[in-house]
Backbone bond lengths (Angstrom), bond angles and torsions (degrees), N, CA, C in turn:
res aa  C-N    CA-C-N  psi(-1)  N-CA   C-N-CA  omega(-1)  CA-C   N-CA-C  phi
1 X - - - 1.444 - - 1.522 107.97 -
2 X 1.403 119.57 123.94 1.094 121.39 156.10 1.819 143.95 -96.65
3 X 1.124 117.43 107.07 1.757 119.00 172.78 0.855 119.64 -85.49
4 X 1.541 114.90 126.13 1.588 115.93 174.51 1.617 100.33 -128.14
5 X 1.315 97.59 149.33 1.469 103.37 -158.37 2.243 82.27 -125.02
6 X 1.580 102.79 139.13 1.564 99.17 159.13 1.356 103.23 -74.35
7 X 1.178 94.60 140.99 1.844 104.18 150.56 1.336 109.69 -119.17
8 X 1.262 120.07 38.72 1.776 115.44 163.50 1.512 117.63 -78.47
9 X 1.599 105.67 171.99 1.394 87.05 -165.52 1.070 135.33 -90.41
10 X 1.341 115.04 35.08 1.573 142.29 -167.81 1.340 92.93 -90.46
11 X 1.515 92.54 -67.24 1.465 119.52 -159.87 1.176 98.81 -53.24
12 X 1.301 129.26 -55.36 2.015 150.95 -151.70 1.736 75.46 -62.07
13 X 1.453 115.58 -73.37 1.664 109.72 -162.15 1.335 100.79 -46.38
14 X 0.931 132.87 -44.26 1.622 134.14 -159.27 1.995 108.82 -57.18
15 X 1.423 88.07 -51.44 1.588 113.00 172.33 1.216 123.64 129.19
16 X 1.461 106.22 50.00 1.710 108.54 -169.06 1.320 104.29 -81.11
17 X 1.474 132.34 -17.71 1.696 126.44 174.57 1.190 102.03 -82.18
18 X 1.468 151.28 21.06 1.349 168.15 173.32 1.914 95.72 -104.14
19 X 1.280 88.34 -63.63 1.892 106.12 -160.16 1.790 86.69 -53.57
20 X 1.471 108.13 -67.63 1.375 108.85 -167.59 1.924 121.13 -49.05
21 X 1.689 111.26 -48.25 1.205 97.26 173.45 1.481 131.76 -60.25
22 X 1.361 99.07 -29.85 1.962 112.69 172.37 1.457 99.49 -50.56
23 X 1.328 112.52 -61.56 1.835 115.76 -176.07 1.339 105.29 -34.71
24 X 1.866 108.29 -66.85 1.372 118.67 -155.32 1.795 94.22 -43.84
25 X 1.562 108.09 -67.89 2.080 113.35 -166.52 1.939 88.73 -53.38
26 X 1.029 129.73 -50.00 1.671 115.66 -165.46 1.777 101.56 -47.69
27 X 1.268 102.53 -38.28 1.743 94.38 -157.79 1.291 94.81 -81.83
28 X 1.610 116.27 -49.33 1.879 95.59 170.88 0.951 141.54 -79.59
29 X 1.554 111.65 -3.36 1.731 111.38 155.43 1.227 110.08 -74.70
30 X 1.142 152.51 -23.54 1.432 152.06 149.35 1.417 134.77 -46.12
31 X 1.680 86.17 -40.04 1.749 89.26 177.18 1.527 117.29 82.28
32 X 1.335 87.15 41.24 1.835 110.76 -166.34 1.829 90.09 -105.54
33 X 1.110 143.10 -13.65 1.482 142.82 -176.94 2.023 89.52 -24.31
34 X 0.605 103.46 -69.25 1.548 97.59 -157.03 1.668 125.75 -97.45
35 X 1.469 91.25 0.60 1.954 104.91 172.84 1.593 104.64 -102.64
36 X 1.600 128.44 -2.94 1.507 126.34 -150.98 1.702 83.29 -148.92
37 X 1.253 111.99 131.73 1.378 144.57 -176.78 1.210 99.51 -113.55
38 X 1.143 145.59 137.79 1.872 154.53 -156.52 1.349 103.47 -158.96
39 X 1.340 118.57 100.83 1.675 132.80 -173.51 1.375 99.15 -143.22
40 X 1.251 90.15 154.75 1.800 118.28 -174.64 1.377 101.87 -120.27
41 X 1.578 121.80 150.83 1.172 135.68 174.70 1.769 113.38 -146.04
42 X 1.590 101.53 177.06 1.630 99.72 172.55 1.233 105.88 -115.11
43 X 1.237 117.00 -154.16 1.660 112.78 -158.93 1.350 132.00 -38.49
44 X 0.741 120.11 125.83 2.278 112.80 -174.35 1.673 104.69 -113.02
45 X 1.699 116.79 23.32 1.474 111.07 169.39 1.064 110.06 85.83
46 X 1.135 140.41 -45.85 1.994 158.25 173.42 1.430 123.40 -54.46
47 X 1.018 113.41 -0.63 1.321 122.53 -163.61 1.613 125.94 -46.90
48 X 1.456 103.76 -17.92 1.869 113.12 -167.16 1.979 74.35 -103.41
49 X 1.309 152.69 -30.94 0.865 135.45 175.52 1.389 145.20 -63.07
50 X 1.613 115.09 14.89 1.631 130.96 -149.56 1.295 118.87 85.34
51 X 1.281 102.58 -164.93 1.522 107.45 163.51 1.944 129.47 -77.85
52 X 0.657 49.51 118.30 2.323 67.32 -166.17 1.893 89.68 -57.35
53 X 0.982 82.67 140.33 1.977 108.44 175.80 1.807 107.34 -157.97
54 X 1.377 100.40 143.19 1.250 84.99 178.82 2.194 94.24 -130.52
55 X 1.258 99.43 146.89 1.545 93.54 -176.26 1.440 107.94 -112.38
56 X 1.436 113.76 94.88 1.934 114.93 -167.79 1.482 85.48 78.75
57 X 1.100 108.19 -141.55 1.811 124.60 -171.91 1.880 97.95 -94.27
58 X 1.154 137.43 27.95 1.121 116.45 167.80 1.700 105.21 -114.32
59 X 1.434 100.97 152.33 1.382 106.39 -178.58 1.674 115.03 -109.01
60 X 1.651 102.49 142.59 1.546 96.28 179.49 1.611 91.17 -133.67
61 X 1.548 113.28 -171.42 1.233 127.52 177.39 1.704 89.42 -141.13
62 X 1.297 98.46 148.08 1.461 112.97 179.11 1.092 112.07 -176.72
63 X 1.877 114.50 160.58 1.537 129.26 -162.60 1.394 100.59 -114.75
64 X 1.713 109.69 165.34 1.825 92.45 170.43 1.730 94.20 -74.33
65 X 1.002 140.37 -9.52 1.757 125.64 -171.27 1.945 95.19 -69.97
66 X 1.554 128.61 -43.16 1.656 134.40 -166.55 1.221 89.83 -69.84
67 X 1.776 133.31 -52.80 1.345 115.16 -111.91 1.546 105.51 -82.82
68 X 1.721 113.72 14.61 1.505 102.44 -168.78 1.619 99.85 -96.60
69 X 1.572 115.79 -23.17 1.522 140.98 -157.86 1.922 82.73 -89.56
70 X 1.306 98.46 -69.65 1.627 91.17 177.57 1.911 127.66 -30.08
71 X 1.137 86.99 -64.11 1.925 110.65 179.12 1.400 108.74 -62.98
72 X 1.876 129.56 -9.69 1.312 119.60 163.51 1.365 99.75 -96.07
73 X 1.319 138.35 -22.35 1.283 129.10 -150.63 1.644 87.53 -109.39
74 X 1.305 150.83 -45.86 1.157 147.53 -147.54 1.150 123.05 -128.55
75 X 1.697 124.03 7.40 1.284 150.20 158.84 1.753 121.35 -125.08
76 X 1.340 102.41 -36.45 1.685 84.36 -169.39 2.093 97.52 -100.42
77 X 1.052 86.00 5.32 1.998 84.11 172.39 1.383 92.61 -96.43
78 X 1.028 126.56 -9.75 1.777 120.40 -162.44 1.497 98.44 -101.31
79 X 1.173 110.15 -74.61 1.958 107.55 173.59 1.300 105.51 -58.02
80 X 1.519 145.92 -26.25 1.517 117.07 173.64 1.447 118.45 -86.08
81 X 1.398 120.47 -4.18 1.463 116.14 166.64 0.475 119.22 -56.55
């Protein structure tokens, strides 16, 4: 599985260096090192929508306040299926 999070500077104001370190501790408190891909990108078009992430080819918007509720519901149901 791959996540890519923008870090443009839409996104950055929004709080994607927030979004991204939460990811980084979610995937290694999980023990995701090798099922979870963690990439950064620049603009993804979304910009009035939060911070843009995309999970594989799907797109979400999210805050650092979602991204812990997000990452149980839309990552760890997905790699443990």
């Amino acid at each position: 599985m791959k996540i890519t999070v923008c870090i443009g500077s839409s996104c950055h104001i929004k709080g994607s260096r927030q979004v991204v370190e939460q990811l980084q501790n979610l995937i290694q408190k999980n023990n995701l090192d090798k099922e979870v891909e963690l990439a950064g990108t620049f603009c993804m078009g979304k910009c009035q929508e939060g911070v843009c992430i995309t999970v594989n080819d799907d797109f979400y918007s999210v805050t650092p306040d979602t991204i812990e509720s997000f990452f149980t519901k839309n990552v760890l149901t997905k790699v443990k299926a």
